[in-house]
C-alpha beads as a LAMMPS data file, in Angstrom:
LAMMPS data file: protein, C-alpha beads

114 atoms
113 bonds

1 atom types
1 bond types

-500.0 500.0 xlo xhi
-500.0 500.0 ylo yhi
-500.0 500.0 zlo zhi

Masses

1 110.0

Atoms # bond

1 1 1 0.000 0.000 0.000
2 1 1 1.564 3.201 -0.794
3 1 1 -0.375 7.289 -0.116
4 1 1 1.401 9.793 -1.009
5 1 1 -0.152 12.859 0.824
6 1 1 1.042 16.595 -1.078
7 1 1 -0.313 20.067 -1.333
8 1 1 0.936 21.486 2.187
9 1 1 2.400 24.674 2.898
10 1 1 2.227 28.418 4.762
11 1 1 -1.220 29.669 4.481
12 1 1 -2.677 32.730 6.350
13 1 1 -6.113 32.405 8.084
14 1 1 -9.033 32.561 6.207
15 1 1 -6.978 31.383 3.021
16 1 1 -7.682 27.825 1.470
17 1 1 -5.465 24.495 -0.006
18 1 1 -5.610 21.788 -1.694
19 1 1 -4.582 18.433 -0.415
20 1 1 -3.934 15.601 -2.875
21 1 1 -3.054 11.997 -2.238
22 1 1 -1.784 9.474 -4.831
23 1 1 -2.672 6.036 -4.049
24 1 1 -1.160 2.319 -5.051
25 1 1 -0.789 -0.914 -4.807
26 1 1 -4.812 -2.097 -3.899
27 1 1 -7.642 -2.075 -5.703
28 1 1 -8.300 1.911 -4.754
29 1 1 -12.514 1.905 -5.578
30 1 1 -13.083 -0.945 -2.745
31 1 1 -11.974 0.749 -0.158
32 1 1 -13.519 3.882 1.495
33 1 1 -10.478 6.764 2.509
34 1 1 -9.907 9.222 5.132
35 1 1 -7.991 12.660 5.947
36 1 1 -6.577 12.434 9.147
37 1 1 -4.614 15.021 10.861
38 1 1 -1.432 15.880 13.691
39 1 1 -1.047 18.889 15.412
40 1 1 1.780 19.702 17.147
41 1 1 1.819 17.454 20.710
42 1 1 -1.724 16.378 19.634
43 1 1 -2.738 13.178 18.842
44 1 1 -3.798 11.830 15.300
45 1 1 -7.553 13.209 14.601
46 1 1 -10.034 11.829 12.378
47 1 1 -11.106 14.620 9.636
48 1 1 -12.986 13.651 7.080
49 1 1 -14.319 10.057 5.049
50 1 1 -15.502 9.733 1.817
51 1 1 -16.994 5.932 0.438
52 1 1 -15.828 4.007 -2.343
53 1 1 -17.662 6.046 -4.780
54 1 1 -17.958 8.953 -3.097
55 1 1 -21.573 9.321 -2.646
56 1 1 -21.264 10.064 1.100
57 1 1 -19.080 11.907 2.475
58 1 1 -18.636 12.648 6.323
59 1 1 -16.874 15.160 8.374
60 1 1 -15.846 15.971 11.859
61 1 1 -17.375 18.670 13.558
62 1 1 -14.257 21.467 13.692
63 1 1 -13.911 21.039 9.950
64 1 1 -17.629 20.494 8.744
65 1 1 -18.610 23.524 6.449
66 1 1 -15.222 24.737 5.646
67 1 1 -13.323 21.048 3.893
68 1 1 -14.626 19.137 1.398
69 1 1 -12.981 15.610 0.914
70 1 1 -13.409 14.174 -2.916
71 1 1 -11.958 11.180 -4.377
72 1 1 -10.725 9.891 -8.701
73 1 1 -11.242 6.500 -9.143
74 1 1 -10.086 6.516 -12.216
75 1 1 -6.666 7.967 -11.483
76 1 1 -6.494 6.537 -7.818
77 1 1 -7.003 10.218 -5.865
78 1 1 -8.737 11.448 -2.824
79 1 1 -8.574 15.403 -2.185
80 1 1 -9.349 17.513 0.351
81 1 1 -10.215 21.222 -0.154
82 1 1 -9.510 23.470 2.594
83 1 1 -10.983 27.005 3.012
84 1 1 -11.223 29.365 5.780
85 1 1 -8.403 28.048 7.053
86 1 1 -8.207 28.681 10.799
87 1 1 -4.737 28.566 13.462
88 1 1 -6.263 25.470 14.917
89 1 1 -6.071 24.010 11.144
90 1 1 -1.865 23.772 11.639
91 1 1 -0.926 19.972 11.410
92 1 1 0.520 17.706 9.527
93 1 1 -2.389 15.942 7.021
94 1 1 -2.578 12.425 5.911
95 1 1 -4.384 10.586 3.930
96 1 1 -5.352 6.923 5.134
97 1 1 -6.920 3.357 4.154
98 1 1 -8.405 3.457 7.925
99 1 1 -9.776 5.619 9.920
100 1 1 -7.842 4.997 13.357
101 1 1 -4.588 5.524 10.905
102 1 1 -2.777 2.268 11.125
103 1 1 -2.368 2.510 7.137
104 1 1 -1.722 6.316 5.916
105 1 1 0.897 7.448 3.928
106 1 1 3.630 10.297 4.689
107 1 1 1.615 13.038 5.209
108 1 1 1.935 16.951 4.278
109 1 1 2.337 19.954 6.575
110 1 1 -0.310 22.743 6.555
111 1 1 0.925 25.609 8.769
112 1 1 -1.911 28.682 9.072
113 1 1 -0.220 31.757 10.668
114 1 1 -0.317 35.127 9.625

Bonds

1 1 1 2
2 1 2 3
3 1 3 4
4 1 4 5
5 1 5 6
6 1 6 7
7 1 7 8
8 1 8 9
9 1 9 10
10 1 10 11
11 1 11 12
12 1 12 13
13 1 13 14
14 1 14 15
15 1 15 16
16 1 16 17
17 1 17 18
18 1 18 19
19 1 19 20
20 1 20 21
21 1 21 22
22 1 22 23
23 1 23 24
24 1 24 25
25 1 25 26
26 1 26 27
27 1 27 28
28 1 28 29
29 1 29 30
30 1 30 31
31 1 31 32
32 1 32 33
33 1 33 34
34 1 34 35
35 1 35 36
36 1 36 37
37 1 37 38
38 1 38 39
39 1 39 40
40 1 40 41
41 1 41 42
42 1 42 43
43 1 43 44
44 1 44 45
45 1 45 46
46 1 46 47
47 1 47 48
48 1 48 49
49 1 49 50
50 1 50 51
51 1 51 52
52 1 52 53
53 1 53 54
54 1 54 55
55 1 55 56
56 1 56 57
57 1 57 58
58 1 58 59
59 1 59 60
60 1 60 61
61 1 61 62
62 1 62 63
63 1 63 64
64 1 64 65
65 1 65 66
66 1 66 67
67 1 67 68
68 1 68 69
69 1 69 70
70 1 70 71
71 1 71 72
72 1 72 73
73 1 73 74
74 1 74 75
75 1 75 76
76 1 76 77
77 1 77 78
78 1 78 79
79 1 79 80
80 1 80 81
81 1 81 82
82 1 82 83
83 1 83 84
84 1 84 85
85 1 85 86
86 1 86 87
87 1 87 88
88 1 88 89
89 1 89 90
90 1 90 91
91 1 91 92
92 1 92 93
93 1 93 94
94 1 94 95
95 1 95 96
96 1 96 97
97 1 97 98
98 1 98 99
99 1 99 100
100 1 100 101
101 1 101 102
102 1 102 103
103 1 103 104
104 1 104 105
105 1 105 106
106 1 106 107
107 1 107 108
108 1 108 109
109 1 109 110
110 1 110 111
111 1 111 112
112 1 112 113
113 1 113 114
C-alpha cells in the first residue's frame, strides 16, 4: 500500500489548499479513505471520510462547512479542499486506508499563521 499525501504549505487564516493523495498498490474503488490530521503534541484526529464512490461523504465537527474531501477513481485520488483556514487548522495531514490511521501514507504539513 503506498499514499502519497502533497499540497501542504504556509497559508494565512481565512486562506484555502488543496490536499492531494496518490494512491497504489490495492484495488483503490473498494476501499472507502480518510484525511486524518497531527497537530503539534496532539494526537492523530479523524477529519474527514468519503466511500468508495464517493456518494457520502462525512466530516468531523471542527472542519464540517469549511473542507470538502473528494476522491478519482479513475486515477487513484482522494482530495481535500480546505478554506477558511483557521490557526487550529496547523498539522501535519494524511491521507489513510483506515480511519484509526494504522495505514496512511507520509503526510503533508499545513501551517496557518499570519
Amino acid at each position: 500500500v503506498q499514499l502519497q499525501a502533497s499540497g501542504g504549505g504556509l497559508v494565512q487564516p481565512g486562506g484555502s489548499l488543496r490536499l492531494s493523495c496518490a494512491a497504489a498498490g490495492f484495488r483503490f474503488d473498494n476501499y472507502w479513505m480518510y484525511w486524518l490530521r497531527q497537530a503539534p503534541g496532539k494526537e492523530l484526529e479523524w477529519v474527514s471520510s468519503i466511500t468508495t464512490y464517493g456518494s457520502y461523504t462525512y466530516y468531523a465537527d471542527s472542519v464540517k462547512g469549511r473542507f470538502t474531501i473528494s476522491r478519482d477513481n479513475a486515477n487513484n485520488m482522494v482530495y481535500l479542499e480546505m478554506n477558511d483556514l483557521k490557526a487550529d487548522d496547523t498539522a501535519v495531514y494524511y491521507c489513510a486506508r483506515t480511519k484509526a490511521g494504522d495505514i496512511r501514507g507520509q503526510g503533508t504539513l499545513v501551517t496557518v499563521s499570519s
